[in-house]
C-alpha positions in Angstrom: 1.1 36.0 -4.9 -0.4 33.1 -6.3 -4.6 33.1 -6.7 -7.0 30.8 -6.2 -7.0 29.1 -9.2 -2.9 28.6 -9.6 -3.3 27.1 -6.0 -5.5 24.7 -7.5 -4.0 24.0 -10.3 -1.1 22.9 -8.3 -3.0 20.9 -5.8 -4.9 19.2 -8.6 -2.4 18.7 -11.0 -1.2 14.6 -11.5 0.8 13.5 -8.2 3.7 10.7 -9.1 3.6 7.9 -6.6 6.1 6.5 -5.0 6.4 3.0 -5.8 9.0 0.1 -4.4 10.0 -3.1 -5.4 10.2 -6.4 -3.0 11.2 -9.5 -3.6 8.2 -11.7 -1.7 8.3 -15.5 -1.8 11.1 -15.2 -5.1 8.5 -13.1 -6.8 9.0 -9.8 -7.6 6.1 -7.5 -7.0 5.5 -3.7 -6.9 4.1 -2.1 -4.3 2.9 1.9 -4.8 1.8 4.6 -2.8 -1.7 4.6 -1.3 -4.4 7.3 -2.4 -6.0 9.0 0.1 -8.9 6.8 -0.2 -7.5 3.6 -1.1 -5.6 4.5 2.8 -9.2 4.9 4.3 -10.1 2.2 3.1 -7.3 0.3 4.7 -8.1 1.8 7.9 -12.1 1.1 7.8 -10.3 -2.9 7.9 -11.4 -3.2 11.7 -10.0 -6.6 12.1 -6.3 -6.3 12.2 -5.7 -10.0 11.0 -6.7 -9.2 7.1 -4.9 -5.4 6.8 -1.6 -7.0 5.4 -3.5 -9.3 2.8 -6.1 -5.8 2.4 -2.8 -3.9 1.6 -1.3 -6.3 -0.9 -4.4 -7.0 -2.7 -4.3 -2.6 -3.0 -1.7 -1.9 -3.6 0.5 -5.0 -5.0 0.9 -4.5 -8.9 3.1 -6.4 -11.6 6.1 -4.6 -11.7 6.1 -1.5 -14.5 2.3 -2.3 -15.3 -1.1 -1.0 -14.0 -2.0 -4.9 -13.1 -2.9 -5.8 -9.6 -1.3 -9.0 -8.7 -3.9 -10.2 -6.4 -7.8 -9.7 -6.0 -10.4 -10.1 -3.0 -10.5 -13.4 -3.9 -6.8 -14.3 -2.6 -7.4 -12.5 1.3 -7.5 -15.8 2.6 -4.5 -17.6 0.4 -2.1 -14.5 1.8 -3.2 -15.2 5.4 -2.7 -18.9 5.3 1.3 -18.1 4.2 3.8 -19.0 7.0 4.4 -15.6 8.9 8.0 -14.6 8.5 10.2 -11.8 7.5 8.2 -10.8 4.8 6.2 -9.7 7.1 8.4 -7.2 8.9 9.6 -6.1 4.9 5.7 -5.4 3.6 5.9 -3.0 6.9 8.7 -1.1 6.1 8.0 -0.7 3.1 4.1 0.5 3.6 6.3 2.9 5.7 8.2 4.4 3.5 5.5 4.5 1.0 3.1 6.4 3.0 5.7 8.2 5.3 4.0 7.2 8.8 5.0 4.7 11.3 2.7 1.7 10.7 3.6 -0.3 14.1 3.1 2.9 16.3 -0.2 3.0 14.3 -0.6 -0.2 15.4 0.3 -0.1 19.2 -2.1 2.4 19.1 
């Protein structure tokens, strides 16, 4: 039976995370897994208009690099882009990145 300190030393040890790549607007872009608190800080966003631009300025990076793509500084340049499929994509694919069922979230 495992002690106290393996347990942590599981629990603590470096987590992969998942990453995916989309294609948004011909541009290539990575998009990884949330920590826990980069998620709260996604949900402390209490208007629901800036959580997409929040979650791409996150958690966006140039593909196979630790560079973010965007910065605070771009919120309103993402939310002036025509809404389209993209969209619906970013969605399923903060889905499958953080496991949960974002628009259920949402209706909620």
């Amino acid at each position: 039976m495992p002690d106290r300190d393996d347990i942590r030393a599981r629990l603590f040890a470096k987590k992969e995370r998942k990453s995916v790549t989309i294609d948004l607007w011909d541009t290539e872009i990575e998009l990884r897994q949330p920590t826990v608190a980069e998620m709260l800080d996604q949900t402390e966003e209490t208007d629901q208009r800036v959580m997409i631009a929040s979650f791409l300025i996150r958690q966006a990076y140039i593909p196979g690099t630790d560079e973010k793509v965007f910065d605070f500084a771009d919120q309103s340049g993402i939310l002036n882009w025509p809404y389209g499929k993209w969209v619906q994509e970013l969605t399923n694919a903060l889905r499958d990145l953080t496991d949960l069922d974002i628009e259920e979230d949402v209706k909620e």
